[in-house]
MDTraj code that builds the backbone (N, CA, C; nanometers):
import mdtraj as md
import numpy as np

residues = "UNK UNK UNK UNK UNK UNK UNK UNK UNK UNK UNK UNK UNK UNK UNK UNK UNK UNK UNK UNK UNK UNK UNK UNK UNK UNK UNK UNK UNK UNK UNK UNK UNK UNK UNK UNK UNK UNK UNK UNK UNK UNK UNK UNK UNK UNK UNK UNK UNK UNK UNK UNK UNK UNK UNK UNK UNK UNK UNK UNK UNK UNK UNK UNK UNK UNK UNK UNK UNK UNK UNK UNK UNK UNK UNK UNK UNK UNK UNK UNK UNK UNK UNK UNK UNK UNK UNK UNK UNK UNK UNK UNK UNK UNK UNK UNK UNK UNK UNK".split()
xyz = np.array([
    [24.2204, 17.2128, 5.4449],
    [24.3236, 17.3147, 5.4508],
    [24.3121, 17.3953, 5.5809],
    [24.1963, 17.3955, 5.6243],
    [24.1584, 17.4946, 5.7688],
    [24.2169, 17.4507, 5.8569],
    [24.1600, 17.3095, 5.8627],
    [24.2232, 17.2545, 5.9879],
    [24.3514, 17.1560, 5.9670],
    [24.4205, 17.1935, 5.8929],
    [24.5853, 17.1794, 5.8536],
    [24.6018, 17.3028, 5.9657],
    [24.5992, 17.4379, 5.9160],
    [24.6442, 17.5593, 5.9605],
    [24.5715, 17.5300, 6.1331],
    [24.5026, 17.4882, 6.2114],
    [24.4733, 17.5105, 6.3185],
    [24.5106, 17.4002, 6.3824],
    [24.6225, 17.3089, 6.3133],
    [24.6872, 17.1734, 6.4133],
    [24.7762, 17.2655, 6.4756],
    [24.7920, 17.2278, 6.6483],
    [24.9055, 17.2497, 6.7121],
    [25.0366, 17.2440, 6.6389],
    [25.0736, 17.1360, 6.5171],
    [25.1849, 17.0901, 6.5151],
    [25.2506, 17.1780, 6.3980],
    [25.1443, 17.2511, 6.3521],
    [25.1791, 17.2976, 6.2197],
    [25.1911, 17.4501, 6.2511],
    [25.2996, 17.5740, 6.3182],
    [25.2932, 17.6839, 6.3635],
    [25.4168, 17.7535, 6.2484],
    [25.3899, 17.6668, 6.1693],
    [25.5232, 17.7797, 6.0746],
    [25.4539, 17.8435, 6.0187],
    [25.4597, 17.9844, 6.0547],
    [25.4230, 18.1365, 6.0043],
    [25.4648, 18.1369, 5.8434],
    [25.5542, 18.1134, 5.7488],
    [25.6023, 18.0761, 5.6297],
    [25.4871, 18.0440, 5.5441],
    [25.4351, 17.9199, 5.6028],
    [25.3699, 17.8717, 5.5485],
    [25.2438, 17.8854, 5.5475],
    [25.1707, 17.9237, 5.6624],
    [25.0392, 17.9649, 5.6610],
    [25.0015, 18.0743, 5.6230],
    [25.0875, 18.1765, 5.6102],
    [25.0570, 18.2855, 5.5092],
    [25.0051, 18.2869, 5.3691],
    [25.0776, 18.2018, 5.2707],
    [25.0633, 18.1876, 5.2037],
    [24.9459, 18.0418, 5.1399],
    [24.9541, 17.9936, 5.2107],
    [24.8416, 17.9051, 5.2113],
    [24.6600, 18.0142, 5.2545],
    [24.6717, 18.0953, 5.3136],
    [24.5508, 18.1538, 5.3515],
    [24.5149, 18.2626, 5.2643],
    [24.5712, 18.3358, 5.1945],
    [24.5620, 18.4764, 5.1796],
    [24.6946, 18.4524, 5.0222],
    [24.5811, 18.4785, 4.8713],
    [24.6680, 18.5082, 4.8486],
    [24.7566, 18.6431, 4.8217],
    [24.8559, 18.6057, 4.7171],
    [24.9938, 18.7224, 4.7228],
    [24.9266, 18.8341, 4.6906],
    [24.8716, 18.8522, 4.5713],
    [24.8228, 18.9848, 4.5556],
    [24.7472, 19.0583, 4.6726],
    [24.6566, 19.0242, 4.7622],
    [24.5824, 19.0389, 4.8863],
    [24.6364, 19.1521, 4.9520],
    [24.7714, 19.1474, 4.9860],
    [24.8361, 19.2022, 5.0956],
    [24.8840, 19.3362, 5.0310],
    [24.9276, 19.3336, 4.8926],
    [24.9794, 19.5059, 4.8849],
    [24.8449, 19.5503, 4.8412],
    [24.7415, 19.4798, 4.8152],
    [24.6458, 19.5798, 4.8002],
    [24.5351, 19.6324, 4.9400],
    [24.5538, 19.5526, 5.0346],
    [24.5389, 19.6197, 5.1636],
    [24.6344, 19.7081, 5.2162],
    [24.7422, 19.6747, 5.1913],
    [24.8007, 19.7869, 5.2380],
    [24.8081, 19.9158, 5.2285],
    [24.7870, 19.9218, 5.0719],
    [24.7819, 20.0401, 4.9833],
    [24.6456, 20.1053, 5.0338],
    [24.5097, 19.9906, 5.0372],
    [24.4281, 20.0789, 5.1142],
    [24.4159, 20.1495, 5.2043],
    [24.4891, 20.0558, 5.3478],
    [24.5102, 20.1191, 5.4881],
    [24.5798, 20.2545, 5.4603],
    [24.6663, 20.2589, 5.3672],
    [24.7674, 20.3879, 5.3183],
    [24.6798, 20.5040, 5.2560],
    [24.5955, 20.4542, 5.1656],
    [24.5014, 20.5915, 5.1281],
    [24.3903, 20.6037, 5.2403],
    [24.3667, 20.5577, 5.3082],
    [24.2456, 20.5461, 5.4432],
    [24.3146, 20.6215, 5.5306],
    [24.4920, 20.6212, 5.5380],
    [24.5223, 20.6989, 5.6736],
    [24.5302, 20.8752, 5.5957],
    [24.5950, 20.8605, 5.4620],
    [24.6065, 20.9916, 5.4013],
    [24.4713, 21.1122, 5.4146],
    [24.3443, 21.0090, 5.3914],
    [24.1975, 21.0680, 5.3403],
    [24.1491, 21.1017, 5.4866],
    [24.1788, 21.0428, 5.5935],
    [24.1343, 21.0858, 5.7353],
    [24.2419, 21.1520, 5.8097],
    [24.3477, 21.1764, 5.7183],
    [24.4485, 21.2744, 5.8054],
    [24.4312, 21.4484, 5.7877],
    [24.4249, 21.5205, 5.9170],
    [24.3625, 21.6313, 5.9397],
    [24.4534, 21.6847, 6.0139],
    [24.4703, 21.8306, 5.9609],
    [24.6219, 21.8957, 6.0598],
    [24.5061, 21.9583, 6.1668],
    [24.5993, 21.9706, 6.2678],
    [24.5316, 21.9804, 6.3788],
    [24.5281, 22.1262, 6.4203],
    [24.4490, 22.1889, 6.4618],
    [24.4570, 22.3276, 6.4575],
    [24.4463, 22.3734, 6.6243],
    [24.5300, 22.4946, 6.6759],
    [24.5113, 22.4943, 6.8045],
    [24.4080, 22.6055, 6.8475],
    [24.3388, 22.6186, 6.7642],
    [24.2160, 22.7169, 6.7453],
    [24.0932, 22.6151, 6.7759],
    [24.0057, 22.6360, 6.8992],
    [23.8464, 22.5660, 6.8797],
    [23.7923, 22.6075, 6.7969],
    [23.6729, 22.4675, 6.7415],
    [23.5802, 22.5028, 6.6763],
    [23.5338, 22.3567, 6.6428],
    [23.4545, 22.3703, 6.5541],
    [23.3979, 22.1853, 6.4764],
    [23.4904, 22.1243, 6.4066],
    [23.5039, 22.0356, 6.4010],
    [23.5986, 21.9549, 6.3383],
    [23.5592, 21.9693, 6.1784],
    [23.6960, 21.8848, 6.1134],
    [23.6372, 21.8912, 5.9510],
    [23.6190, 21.7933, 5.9378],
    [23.6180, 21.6605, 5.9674],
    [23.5416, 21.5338, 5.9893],
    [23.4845, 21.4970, 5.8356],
    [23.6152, 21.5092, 5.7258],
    [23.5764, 21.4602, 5.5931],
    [23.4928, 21.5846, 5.5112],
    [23.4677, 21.6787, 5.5716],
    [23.3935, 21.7996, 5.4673],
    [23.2879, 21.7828, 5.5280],
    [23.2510, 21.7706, 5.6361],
    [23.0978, 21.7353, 5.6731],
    [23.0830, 21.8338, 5.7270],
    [23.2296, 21.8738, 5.8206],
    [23.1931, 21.9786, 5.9567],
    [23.1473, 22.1479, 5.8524],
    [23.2748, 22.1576, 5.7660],
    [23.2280, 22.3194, 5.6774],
    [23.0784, 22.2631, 5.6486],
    [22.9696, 22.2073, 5.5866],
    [22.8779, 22.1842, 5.5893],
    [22.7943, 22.2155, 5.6346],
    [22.8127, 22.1380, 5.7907],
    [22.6849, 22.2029, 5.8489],
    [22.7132, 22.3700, 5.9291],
    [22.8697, 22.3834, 5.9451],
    [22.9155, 22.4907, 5.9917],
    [22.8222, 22.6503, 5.8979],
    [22.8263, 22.5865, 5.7855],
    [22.7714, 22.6782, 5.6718],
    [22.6416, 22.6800, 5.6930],
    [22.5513, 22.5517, 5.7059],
    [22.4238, 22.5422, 5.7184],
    [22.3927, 22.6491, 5.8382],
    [22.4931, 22.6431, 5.9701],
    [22.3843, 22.6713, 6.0619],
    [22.4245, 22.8468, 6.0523],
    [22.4847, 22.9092, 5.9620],
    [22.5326, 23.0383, 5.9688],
    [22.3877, 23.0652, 5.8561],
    [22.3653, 22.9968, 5.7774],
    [22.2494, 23.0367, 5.6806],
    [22.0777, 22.9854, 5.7481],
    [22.1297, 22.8919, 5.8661],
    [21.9923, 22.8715, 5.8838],
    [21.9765, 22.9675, 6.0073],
    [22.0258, 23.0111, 6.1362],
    [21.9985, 23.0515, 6.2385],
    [22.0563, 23.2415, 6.1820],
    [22.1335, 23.2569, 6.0824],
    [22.1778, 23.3727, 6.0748],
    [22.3075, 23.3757, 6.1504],
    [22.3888, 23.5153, 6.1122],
    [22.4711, 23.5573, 6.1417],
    [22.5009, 23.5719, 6.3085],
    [22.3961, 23.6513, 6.3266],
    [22.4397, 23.6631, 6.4922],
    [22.3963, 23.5703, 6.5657],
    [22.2952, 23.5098, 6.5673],
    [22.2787, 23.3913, 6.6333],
    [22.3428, 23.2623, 6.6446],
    [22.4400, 23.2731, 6.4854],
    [22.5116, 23.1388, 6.5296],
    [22.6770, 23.1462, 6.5812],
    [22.7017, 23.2864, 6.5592],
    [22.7909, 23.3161, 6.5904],
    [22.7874, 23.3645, 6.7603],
    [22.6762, 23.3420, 6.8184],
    [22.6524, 23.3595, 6.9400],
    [22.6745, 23.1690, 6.9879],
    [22.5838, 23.1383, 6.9181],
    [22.5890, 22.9856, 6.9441],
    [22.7472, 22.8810, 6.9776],
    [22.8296, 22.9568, 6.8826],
    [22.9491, 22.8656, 6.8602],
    [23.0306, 22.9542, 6.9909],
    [23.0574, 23.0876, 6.9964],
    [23.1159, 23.1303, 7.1452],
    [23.0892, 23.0756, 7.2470],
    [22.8871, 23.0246, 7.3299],
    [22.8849, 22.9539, 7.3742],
    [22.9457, 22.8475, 7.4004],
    [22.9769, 22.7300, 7.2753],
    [23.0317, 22.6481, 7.2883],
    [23.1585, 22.6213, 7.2573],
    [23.2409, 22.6906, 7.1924],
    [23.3868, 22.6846, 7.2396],
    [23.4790, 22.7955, 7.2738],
    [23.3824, 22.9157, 7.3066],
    [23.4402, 23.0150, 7.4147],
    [23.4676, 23.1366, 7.3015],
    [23.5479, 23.2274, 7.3022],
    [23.5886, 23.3942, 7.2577],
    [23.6376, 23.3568, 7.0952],
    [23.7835, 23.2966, 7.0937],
    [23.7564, 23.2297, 6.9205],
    [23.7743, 23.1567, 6.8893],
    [23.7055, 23.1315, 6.7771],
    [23.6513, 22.9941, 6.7404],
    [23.6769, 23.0466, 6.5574],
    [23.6883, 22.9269, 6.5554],
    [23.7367, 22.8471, 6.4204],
    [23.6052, 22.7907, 6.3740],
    [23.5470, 22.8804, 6.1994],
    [23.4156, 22.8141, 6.1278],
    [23.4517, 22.8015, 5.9874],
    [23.3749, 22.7848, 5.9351],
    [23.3898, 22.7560, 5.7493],
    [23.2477, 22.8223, 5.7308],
    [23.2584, 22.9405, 5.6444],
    [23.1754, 23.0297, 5.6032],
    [23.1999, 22.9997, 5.4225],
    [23.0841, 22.9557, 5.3352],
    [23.1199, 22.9499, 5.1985],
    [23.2299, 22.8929, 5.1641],
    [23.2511, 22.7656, 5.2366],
    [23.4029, 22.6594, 5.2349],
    [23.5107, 22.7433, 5.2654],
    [23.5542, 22.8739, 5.3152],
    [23.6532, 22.9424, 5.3844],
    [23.6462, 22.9291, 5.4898],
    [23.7855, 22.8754, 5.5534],
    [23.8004, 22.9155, 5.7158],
    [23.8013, 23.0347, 5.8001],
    [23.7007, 23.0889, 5.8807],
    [23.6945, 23.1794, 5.9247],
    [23.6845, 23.1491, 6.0679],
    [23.7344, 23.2939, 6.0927],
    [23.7460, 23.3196, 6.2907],
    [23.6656, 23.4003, 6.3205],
    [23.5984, 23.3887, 6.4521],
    [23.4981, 23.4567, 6.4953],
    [23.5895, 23.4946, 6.6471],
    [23.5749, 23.6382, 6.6186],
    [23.6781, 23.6969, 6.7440],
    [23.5577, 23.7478, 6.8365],
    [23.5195, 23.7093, 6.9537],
    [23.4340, 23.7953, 7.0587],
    [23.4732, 23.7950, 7.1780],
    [23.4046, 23.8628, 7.2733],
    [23.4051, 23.8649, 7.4280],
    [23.2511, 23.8971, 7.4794],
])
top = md.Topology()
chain = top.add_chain()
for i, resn in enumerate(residues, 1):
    res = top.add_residue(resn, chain, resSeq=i)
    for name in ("N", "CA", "C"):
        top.add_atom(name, md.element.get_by_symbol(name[0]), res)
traj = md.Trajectory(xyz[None], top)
């Protein structure tokens, strides 16, 4: 059957579909690719800060406010994406306003 589908002579798309892959196959990939784009779709915010990267980013965003403390990490994240910045404090989105 493989090398049916890989003769030069045999290029009807019709038919090799269904010979390779069957019917059920295809709406249930699709349906996956469809919940895969829903579950990694993230509105985009024009505020810096860590990404939410699946619930990972509030995570460690939280971790490093409980591990380094308040002012230190809120010193940390200005460093790195400047005056305000966008965190997740106790799974709430919060802004850290400085200069």
């Amino acid at each position: 059957m493989v090398l049916e589908t890989l003769n030069p002579m045999h290029f009807n798309i019709t038919s090799l579909v269904p010979d390779t892959m069957p019917v059920a196959t295809v709406p249930i990939l699709i349906l996956m690719c469809f919940l895969f784009l829903i579950w990694n779709h993230e509105e985009t915010s024009s505020v810096p800060g860590p990404g939410y990267c699946m619930g990972i980013g509030p995570l460690i965003s939280h971790g490093r406010f409980l591990w380094m403390g308040v002012g230190n990490a809120c010193n940390y994240y200005n460093k790195t994406y400047g005056e305000f910045v966008r965190v997740w404090i106790g799974g709430e989105e919060t802004f850290i306003i400085s200069k």
